[in-house]
PAKEFI-666948 format. One record per residue (C-alpha): x, y, z; residue in one letter. Coordinates in steps of 0.1 Angstrom, whole numbers, plus 5000, padded with zeros to 4 digits. Layout:
X X, Y Y, Z Z, rest a
...
END
This chain:
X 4980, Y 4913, Z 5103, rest x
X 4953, Y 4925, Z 5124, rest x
X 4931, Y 4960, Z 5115, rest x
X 4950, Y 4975, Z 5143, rest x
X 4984, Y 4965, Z 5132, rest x
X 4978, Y 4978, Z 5095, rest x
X 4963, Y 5010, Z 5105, rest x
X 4991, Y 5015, Z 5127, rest x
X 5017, Y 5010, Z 5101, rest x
X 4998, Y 5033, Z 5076, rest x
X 5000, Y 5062, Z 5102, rest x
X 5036, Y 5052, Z 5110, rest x
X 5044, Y 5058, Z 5068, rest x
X 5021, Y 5091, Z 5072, rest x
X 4988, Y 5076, Z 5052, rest x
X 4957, Y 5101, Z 5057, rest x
X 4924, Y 5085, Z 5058, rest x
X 4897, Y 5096, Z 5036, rest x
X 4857, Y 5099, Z 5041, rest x
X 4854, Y 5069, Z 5020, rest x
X 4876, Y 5050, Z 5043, rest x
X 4910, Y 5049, Z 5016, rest x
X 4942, Y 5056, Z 5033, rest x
X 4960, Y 5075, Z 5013, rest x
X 4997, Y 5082, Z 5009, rest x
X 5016, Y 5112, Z 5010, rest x
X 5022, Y 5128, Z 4973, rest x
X 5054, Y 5108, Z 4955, rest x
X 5054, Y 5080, Z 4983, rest x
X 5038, Y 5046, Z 4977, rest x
X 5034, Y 5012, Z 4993, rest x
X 5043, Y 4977, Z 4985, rest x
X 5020, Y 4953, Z 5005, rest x
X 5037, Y 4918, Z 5012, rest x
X 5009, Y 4889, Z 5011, rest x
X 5013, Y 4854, Z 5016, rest x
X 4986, Y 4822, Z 5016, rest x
X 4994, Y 4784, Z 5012, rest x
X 5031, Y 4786, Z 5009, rest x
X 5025, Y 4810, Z 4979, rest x
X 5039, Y 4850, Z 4984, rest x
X 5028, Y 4879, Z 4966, rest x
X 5040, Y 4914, Z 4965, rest x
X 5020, Y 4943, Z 4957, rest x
X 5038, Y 4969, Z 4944, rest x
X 5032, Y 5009, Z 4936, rest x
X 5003, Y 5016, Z 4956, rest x
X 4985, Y 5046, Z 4964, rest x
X 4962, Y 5041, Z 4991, rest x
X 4947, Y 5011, Z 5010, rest x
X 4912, Y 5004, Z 5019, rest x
X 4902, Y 4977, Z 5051, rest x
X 4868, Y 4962, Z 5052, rest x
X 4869, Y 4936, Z 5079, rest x
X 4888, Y 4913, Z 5070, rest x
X 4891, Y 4923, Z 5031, rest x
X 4917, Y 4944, Z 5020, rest x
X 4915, Y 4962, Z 4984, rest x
X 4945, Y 4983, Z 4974, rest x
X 4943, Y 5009, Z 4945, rest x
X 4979, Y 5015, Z 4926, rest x
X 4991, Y 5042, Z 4906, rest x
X 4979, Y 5031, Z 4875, rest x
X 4942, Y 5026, Z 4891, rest x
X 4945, Y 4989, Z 4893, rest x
X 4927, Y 4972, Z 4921, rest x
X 4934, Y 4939, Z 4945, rest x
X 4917, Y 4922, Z 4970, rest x
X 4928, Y 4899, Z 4995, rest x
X 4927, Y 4887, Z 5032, rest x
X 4941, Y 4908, Z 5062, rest x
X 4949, Y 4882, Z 5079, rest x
X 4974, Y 4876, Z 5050, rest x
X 4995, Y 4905, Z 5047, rest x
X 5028, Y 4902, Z 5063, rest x
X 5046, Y 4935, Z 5055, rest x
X 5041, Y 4968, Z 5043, rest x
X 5072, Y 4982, Z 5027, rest x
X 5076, Y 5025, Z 5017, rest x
X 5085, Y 5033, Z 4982, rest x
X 5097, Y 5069, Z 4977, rest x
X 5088, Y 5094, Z 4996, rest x
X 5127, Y 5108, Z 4997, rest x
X 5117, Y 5137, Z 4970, rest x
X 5132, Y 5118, Z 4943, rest x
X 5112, Y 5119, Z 4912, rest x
X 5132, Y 5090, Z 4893, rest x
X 5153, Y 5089, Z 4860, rest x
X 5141, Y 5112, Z 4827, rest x
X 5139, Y 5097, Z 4799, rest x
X 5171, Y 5106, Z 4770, rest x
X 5202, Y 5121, Z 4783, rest x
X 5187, Y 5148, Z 4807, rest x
END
């Protein structure tokens, strides 16, 4: 993807950039990021916001975990959440 192509699907899925430059997701949503190089796919699941240098990309999940990888090899960007469900409780409740 190109910068302008990502930054236009992280407005579309209502991301907020930051001062740092960190787009951010709306409370309870997250992104999966689809990446691809040399035949071999990667999906990047539960993240909270998405940072673009150039041509780097570095995601930040949930659980504060980082990635790097090219722009030019993301493919997708897919919404998770979002809907106001907060997921199963543990036990029987």
């Amino acid at each position: 993807m190109t910068q302008e192509q990502l930054e236009a699907v992280l407005k579309q899925l209502s991301a907020k950039l930051d001062k740092e430059g960190w787009w951010t997701t709306p409370e309870g949503s997250l992104l999966t990021l689809h990446v691809a190089h040399g035949g071999a796919s990667l999906a990047v699941s539960r993240i909270e916001s998405v940072r673009i240098d150039g041509a780097l990309v570095t995601t930040r999940t949930h659980r504060k975990e980082m990635h790097c990888f090219s722009r030019d090899d993301v493919f997708a960007v897919a919404s998770d959440g979002g809907g106001g469900e907060k997921g199963r409780r543990p036990g029987f409740g």
